[in-house]
N, C-alpha and C positions, 0 to 999 in steps of 0.2 A: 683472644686478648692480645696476643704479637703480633696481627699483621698491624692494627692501627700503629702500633708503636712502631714498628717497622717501615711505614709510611712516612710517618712523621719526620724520622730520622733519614729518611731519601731526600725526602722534599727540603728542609730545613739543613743539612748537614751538623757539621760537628764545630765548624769555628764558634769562636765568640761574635762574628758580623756577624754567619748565616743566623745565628740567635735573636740578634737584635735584629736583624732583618725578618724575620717571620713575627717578634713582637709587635713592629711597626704593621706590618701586613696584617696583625689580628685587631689591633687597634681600626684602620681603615675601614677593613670588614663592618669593625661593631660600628662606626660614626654612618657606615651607606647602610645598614639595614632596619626598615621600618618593624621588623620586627623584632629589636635588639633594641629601640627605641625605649625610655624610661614613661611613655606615656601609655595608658594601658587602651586603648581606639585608637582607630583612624578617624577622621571626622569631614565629611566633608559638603558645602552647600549649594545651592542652587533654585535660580527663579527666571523666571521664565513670562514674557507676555498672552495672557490668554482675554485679551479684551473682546468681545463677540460682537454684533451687529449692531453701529450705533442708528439704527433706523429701523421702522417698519415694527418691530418684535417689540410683542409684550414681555413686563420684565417680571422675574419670578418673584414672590415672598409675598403681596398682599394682594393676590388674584383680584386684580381690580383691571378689569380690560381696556378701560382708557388709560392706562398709564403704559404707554407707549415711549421705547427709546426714540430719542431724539438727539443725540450727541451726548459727549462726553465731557464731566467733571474731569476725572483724571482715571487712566487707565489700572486694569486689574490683571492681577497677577499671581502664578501659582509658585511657591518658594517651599524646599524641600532641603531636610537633613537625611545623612545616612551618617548613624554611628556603625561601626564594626568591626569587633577582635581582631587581632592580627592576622588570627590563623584559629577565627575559628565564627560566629554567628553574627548578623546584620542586621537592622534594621532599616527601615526610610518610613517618614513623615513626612505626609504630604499638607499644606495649606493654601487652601483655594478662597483669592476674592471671588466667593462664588455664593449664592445662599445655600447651597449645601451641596454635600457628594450625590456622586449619582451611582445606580448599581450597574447600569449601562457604560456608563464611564469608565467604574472601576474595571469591570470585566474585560471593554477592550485596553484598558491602559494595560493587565495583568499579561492581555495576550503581546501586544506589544514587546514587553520586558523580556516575555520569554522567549520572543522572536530573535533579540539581541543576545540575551544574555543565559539563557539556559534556565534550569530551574533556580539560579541564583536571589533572584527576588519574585515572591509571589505571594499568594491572599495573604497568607499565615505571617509573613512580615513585611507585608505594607498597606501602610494607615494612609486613607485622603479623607482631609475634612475640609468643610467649609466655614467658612468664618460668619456667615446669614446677612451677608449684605442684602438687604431687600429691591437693590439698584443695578443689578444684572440683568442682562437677558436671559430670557427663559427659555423654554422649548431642549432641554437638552436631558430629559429625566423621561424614563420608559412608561411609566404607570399614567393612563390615561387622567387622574382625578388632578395630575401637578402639570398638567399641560394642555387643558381645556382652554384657558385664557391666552394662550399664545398659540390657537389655533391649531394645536398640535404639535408634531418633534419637526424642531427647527435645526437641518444638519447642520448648516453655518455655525450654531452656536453648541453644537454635540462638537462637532470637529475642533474647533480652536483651541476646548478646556480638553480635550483631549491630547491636541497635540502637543499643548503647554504645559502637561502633568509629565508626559515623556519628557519634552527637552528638559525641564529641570532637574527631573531624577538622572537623567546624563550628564548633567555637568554638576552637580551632586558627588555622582561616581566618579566621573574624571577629576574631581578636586579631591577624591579622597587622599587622606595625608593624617600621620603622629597627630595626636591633638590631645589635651584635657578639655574636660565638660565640669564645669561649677555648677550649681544650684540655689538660686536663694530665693525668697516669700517673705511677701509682707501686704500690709493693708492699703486697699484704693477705696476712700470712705463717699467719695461724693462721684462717681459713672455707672450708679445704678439703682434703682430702686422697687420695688415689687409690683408690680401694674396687676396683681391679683388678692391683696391683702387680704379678702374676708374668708378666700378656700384658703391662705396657708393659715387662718385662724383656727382652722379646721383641726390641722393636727396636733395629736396629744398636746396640755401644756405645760408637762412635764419635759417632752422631747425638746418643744420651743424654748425652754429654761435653759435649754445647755446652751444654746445661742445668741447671741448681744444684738444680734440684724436678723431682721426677715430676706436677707438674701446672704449673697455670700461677697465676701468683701477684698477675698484674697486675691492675689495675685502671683504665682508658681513662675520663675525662671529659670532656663537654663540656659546658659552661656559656652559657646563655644570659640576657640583657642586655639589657632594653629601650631603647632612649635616653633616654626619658623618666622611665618608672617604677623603672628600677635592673632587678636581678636578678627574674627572672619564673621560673627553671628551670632542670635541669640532666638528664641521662637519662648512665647508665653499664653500662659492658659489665665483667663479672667472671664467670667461670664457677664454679659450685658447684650441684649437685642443689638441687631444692627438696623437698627427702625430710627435714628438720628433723620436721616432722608425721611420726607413723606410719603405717601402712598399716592402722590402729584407730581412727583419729582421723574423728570424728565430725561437727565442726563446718566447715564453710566457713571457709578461709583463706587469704594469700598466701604462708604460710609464713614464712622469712628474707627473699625478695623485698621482696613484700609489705610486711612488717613493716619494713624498710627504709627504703621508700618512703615509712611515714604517720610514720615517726620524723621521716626529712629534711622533708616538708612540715609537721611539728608545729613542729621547728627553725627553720624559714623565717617561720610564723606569726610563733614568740614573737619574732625577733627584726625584726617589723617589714616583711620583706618581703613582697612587690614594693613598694619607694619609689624616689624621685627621690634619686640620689644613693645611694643605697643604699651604705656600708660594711660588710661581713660581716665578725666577728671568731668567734671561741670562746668569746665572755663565757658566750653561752648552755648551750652543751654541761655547764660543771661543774655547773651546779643542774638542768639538764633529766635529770641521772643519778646524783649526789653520793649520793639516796637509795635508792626505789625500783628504778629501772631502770625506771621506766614510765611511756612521757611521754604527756604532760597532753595531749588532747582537749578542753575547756573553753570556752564560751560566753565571750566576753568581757566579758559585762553582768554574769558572777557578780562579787561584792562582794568585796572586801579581805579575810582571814580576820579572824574575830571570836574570842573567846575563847565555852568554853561554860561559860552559867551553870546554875545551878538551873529560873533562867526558861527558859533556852531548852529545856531537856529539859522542861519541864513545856509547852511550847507544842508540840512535837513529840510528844508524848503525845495533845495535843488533835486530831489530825489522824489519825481512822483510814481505813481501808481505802475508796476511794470506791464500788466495787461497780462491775459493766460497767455501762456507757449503749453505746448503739449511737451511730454518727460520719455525719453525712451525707455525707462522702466521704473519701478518703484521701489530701487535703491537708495537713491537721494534720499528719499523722505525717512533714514533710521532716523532712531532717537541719539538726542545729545549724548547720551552713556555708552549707546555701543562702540564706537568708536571706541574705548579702553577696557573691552574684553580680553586685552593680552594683560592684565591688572588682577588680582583677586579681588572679588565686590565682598561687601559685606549683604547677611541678606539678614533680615528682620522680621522675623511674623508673630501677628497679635492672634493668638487660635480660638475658639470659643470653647465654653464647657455649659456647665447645666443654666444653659440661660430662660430655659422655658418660662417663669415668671417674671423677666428682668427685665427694665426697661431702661433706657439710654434717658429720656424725658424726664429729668429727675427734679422739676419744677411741682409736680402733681398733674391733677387732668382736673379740666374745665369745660363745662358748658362753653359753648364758641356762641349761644346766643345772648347770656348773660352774664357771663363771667364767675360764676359762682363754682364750686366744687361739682363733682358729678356725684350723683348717686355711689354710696359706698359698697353695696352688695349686688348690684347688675351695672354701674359702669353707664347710667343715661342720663337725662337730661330731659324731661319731662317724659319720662316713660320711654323715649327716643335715643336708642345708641348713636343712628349718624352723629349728633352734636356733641359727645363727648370725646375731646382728645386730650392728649397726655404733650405737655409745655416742657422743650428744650431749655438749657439753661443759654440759647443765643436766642429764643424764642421774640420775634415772631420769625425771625431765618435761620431755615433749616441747615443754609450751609456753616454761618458761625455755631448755630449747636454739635454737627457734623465737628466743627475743626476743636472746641473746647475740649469735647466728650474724648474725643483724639488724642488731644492734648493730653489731657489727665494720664490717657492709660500710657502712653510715651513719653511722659516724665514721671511714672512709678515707674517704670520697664529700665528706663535709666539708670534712676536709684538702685535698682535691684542688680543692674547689670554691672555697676561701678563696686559695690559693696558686699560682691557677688566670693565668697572663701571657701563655701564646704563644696570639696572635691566629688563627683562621682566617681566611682569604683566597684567592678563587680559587672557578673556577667552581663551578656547579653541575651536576651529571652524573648520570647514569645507563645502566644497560645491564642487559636482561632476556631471557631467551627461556627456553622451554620444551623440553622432554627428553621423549625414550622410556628410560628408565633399565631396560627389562626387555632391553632389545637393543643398548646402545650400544657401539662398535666406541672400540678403546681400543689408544693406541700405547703400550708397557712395555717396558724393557729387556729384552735377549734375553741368555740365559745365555752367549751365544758375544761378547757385548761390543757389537750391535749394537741392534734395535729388532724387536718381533714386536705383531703384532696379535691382542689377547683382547676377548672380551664379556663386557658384565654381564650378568647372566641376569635373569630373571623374578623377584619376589619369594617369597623363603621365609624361611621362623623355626626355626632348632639346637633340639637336645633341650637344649640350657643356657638357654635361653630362658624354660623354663617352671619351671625353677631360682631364676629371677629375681635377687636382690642382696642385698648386706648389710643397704640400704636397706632391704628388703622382699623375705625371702625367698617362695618358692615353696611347692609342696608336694610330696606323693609321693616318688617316689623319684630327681626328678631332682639335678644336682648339675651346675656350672659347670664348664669345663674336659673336657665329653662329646664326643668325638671320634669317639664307636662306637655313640651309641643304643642302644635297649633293643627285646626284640623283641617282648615287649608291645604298648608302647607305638607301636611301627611298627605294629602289628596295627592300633591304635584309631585308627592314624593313615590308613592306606588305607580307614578303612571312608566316611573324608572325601574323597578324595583322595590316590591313589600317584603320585609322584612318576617320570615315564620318566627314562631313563636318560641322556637329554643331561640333562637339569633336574639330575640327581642327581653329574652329573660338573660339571658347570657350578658347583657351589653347593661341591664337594669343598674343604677337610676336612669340612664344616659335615654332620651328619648332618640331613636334615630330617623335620621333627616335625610342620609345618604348611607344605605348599604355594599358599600364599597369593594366590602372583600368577597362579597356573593356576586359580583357584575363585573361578567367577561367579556362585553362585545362591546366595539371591537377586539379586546383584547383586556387584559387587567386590569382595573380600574385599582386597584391598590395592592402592597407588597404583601407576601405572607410569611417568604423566607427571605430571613436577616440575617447579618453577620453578627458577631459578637467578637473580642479580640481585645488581647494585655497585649501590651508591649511595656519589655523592663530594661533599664538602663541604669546597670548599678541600683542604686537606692530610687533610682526613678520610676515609676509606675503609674503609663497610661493607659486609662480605661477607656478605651474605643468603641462608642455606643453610636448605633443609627436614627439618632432622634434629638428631642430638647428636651431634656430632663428639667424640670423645675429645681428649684433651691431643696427643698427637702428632700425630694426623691435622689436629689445627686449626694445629698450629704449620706444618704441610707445604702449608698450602692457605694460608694469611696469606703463607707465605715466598713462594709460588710464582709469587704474584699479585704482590708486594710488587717481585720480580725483571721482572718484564714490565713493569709500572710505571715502574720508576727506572731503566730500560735506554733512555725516553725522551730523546735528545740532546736537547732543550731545557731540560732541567735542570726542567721545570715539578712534578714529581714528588717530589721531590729528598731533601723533611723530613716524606713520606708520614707518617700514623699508620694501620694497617690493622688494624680488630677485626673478628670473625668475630659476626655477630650467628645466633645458633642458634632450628632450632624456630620458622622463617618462613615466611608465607603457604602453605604445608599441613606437613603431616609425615606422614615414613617410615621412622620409627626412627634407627636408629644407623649409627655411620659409623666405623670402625674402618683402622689402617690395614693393610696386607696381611702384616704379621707380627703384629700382633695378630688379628688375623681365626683364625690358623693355631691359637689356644691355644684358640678356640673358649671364652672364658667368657661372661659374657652378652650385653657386647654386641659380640662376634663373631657368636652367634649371634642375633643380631637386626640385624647389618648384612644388610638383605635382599635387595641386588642382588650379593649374591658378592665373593669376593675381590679384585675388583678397582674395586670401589665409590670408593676413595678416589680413583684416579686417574683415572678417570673427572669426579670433579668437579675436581680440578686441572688437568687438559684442559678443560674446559668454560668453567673459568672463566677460564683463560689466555687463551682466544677473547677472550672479554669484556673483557678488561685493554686485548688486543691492540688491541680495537679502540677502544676509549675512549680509547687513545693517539693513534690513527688517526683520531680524529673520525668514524667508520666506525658505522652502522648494524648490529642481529645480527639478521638475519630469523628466523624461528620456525616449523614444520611441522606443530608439533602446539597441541591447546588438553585442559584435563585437562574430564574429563568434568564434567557437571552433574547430579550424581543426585537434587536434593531430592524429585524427582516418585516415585521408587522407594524412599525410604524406608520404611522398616517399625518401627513403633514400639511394643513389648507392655508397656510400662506404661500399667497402665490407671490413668484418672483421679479426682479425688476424686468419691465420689458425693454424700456428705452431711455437714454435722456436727454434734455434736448435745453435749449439756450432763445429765445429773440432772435432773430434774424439781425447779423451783423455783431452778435455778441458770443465771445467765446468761454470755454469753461476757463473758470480762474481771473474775469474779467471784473473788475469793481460794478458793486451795484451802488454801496454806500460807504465812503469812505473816511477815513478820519480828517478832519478838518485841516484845511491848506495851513501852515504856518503854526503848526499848533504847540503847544507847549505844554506838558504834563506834569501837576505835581505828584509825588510818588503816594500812595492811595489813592489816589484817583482811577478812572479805568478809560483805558483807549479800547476802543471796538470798530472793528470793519467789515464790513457785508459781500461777499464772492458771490458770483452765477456760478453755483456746484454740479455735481449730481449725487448721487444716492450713494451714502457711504458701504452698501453692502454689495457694490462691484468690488472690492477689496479691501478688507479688514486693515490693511495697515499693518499687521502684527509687528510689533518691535518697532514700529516706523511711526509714525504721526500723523494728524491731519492740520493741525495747527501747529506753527512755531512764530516765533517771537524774535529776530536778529536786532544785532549791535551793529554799526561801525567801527569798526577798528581804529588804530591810527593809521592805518594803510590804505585805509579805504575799504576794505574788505567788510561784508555782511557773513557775521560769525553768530552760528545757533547761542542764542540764550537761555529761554525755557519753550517749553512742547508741550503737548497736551496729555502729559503725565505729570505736568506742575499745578499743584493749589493754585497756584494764580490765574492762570491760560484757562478758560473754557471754550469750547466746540461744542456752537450750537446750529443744528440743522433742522428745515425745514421745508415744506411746498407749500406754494397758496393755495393749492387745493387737494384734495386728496388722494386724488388719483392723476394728478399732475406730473407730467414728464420731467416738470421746472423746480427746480429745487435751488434755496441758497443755505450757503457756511456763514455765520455770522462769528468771528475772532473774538471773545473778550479778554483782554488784560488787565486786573486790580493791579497795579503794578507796588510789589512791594517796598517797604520801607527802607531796605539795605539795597535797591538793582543800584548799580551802577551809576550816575548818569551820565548823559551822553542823547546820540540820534540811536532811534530804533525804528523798525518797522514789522509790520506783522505781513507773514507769508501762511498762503492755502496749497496744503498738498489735496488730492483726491482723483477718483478714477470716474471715467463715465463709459459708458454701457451704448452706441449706437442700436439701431433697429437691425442694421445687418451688420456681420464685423467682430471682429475681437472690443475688447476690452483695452482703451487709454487712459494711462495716465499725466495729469496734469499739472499745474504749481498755477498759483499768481502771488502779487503783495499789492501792499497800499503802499500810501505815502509814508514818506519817513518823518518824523517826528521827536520833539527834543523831551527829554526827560530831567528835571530838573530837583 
């Protein structure tokens, strides 16, 4: 007890200064230390471009092999929070424009982490989900049965979501800083609706009574709050498909997500954030949509709008087309944003939850040959699934439904985010362990009133499966709601793999079409071990599942968890908020609950562990609840396999590319009209000699932009082809054609600027011998009025 005091009395001395001088000096102390801080986390965010192969590659979500990337809508991106105690547990959330996580993914992102950083982040506390963009490229998921259509694992597109899940959990970590996290929820009544009504009529209708919708309507925010700098972020859980885009659609996108996302961070831009003190109102919102609908991407350097003169079309005129020059490297081509990486961004993510039922198409579904309703219990159209599809509310374009459905969920995110009061507080937690889901032993009610024990079985996929959705029908002659298979179709199906007879009682009603989790060659054709994983933040509680829960199954696994929870006598539980974060760190389809399972529509027949799949994960994770109450450890037995060594990949590469004689990359083929004039909705488009965008992804960089004139003369970036407005489309005339063009489009929004603009082509080509060049060109310049 005397040396401190002894200490004290050295250091400090005896005057009345040396007093006040060590006051002053304890004051100091407490204002520099983050852990002296009045905020109870550090909080800190991060995103990152992970856009993949805009050519050649099939894209993941509706295994339909002619849907081929061809250019890009607007680029995708993985954005990541880390909460964590001062001095004591972490988490990181990861959200991927991606259709879903992959286990190959996770595992090297995990290796990665621990390369940098120790055991400080790993399985146990980090979540990567996907948001089910259907408009990604594929090929970057291990299990042979989610990578047939994209010819196998496509490293370009393993590589990018990889290297993009690191860099954003790095600048994540390196923004950590003091922070408060709010929370608020409320209702999104019109971005989704059940695209399976007659299996959820299925369950009890006592259950369906506590319920006002056959989906789920809610929408869960958390908002995060620097100390210093104001609002930095906010990430939300709302379930709806990301099926907005068709199963036609051509370009890279994030869909409604997606779109979502670059709306809220356009929103944040204009109105100033991340600042000190930051107030958020709605001033923004009525001009950021009053006209177009299509918010502004835009260089801050561009000028105040001008009126247009005579002069200035006559200056715009003088500027024709500059012809390719080759790039000595492919710097030039960042995006408008990088450039004020020394700034704190704000980052935005729309996350998904139990959307397995839910669909964006919130018009209904129709026969496409007569306009009438589809059939209500199989989903066809004269016995015929191809013809029934499910009607956007921009219907018949899939991009104004894409930007509405967008819309919707980024003007509740707003609301929530503006009106955003109850504080999180309280620890920081976690709990994770891995699953055999092809054998797990499962306690279920027994018809006599007591308890009987069933297994999941092996994975397999229903003859409704290959029916597919209103989202994205099927073909042949399947049809949802198949209970009896076809004997064909069994034929073509054993010539894979037949099904024995436990497998086939095991899996009953579900007729099986494809025995997935019994067929190893070349290597696993479907997953067996799963992750499962809480993460708690304060009052917050996400349920990190590897799949798409439907509407009921996600309300019975939230409740079930929610009840082990708040059953805690310390009351610490008590104002729980619990979302199901779906489609995390890998996936294995659907998740149905066991009277939906029974009606066998799609995704009955793609819940691939059997009937009794649901309960199995509401046992598993009641463990996990249990024990997180219990401060209690969950040991683990298994770890999922590591196949990147056994991949097999038959897309073959680019070999060459090549131009007309006399014509160079970046040369006009078609160009915007001499002397032109644009009113703003309108679209200007120009056509470049390219080559194949998978000699270099571009990451963070562009293929399209869009410049102003200055007053100086100067051509200053406007928007790029991560703005709504700008699409990058690419093509060859033939298929295996050396010759490839960029086609630029600009809708040119209702608030650009006006002025002369002109559209420029970055991209790289690939000689037969040689390295790797990259290129630019532009068109003419052109007035905007």
């Amino acid at each position: 007890m005397m040396e401190p005091s002894c200490l004290r009395y050295h250091v400090c001395g005896s005057g009345s200064r040396m007093i006040w001088l060590c006051f002053f000096l304890v004051l100091v102390l407490q204002s520099c230390s983050p852990a002296l801080s009045d905020s109870p986390y550090l909080v800190g965010m991060g995103s990152y471009d992970i856009t993949g192969p805009a050519a050649d590659v099939n894209m993941m979500g509706y295994a339909n092999a002619e849907q081929i990337a061809s250019g890009i809508h607007f680029r995708l991106k993985a954005r990541a929070f880390i909460v964590a105690e001062p001095n004591g547990k972490r988490v990181v959330f990861v959200n991927l424009d991606a259709c879903m996580a992959s286990q190959l993914v996770t595992i090297k992102v995990l290796e990665r982490l621990k390369a940098r950083y120790g055991d400080l982040y790993n399985e146990n506390n980090v979540a990567i989900s996907g948001i089910h963009t259907h408009a990604g490229p594929g090929g970057y998921l291990q299990y042979v049965v989610y990578i047939v259509t994209s010819l196998g694992f496509v490293r370009q597109s393993f590589d990018v979501i990889v290297d993009g899940i690191e860099q954003c959990i790095v600048e994540a970590h390196n923004n950590l800083r003091p922070g408060k996290i709010y929370v608020n929820k409320g209702d999104l009544l019109d971005a989704g609706v059940n695209r399976s009504p007659s299996a959820y009529l299925n369950n009890p209708a006592e259950e369906r009574s506590k319920y006002q919708y056959n989906v789920d309507k809610e929408m869960t925010l958390i908002k995060f709050v620097d100390d210093e700098v104001g609002p930095v972020g906010s990430f939300n859980w709302f379930a709806t498909h990301g099926t907005s885009m068709s199963r036609t659609n051509s370009l890279i996108s994030g869909d409604n997500k997606g779109a979502a996302a670059r709306f809220m961070e356009d929103w944040a831009e204009q109105n100033g954030m991340p600042k000190r003190g930051a107030h958020v109102t709605n001033d923004g919102l009525e001009s950021l949509h009053k006209m177009s609908g299509l918010p502004r991407r835009v260089s801050s350097i561009i000028p105040e709008p001008n009126e247009i003169t005579d002069d200035l079309v006559q200056l715009a005129s003088s500027y024709e087309a500059s012809g390719g020059r080759r790039l000595s490297g492919s710097s030039i081509t960042r995006r408008i944003r990088s450039n004020q990486q020394n700034k704190p961004k704000f980052v935005s993510a729309f996350c998904q939850s139990n959307c397995g039922d839910v669909s964006p198409n919130v018009m209904g579904t129709f026969c496409i040959d007569t306009g009438l309703p589809c059939d209500f219990n199989h989903s066809t159209c004269n016995g015929k699934n191809e013809l029934c599809y499910g009607r956007g509310p921009g219907y018949p374009d899939e991009f104004e439904s894409t930007r509405i459905i967008g819309d919707r969920q980024f003007l509740k995110a707003v609301d929530l985010f503006n009106s955003a009061s109850e504080e999180i507080q309280g620890r920081v937690e976690y709990r994770h362990t891995y699953l055999d889901f092809s054998q797990l032993e499962v306690n279920v009610p027994s018809s006599t009133g007591g308890e009987q024990v069933v297994k999941t079985c092996p994975a397999a996929m229903g003859f409704a499966f290959a029916a597919g959705t209103t989202d994205g029908p099927g073909a042949f002659d399947f049809k949802q709601g198949d209970v009896k298979g076809n004997p064909f179709w069994r034929l073509v199906r054993n010539l894979l793999k037949t099904p024995g007879k436990e497998q086939v009682e095991c899996q009953a009603p579900k007729p099986i079409l494809l025995d997935t989790g019994e067929m190893k060659e070349p290597y696993d054709w479907a997953p067996a071990i799963l992750p499962i994983q809480i993460i708690r933040i304060g009052q917050m509680v996400i349920l990190c599942v590897p799949g798409e829960f439907t509407t009921m199954a996600g309300r019975r696994l939230r409740d079930a968890v929610k009840e082990v929870l708040t059953s805690d006598s310390s009351g610490e539980f008590n104002d729980i908020h619990v979302v199901l974060a779906g489609l995390t760190n890998t996936y294995s389809q659907y998740v149905t609950t066991f009277e939906e399972y029974q009606i066998q529509r799609y995704e009955g027949a793609s819940t691939l562990y059997g009937p009794h799949t649901l309960s199995a994960y509401i046992q598993e994770f009641q463990k996990l609840a249990t024990a997180m109450v219990a401060n209690k450890e969950i040991p683990t037995n298994f770890q999922p396999p590591d196949m990147l060594d056994k991949q097999i990949g038959l897309l073959p590469g680019v070999m060459f590319d090549s131009t007309p004689p006399g014509v160079k990359f970046g040369d006009i083929s078609s160009d915007v009209p001499a002397s032109s004039t644009f009113r703003k909705g309108s679209t200007a488009n120009a056509t470049f000699y390219s080559a194949c965008p998978r000699n270099d992804l571009l990451t963070d960089g562009t293929f399209a932009l869009v410049e102003k004139l200055d007053g100086s003369n100067n051509w200053v970036p406007a928007y790029d082809d991560d703005d709504w407005s700008l699409r990058f489309k690419w093509s060859r005339p033939a298929k295996f054609s050396s010759r490839s063009f960029a086609t630029l489009e600009w809708t040119i929004p209702e608030d650009a600027p006006s002025g002369v603009y002109r559209l420029r082509h970055f991209g790289a080509s690939k000689p037969l011998f040689g390295s790797i060049k990259h290129f630019t060109g532009t068109s003419r310049a052109f007035a905007v009025r």
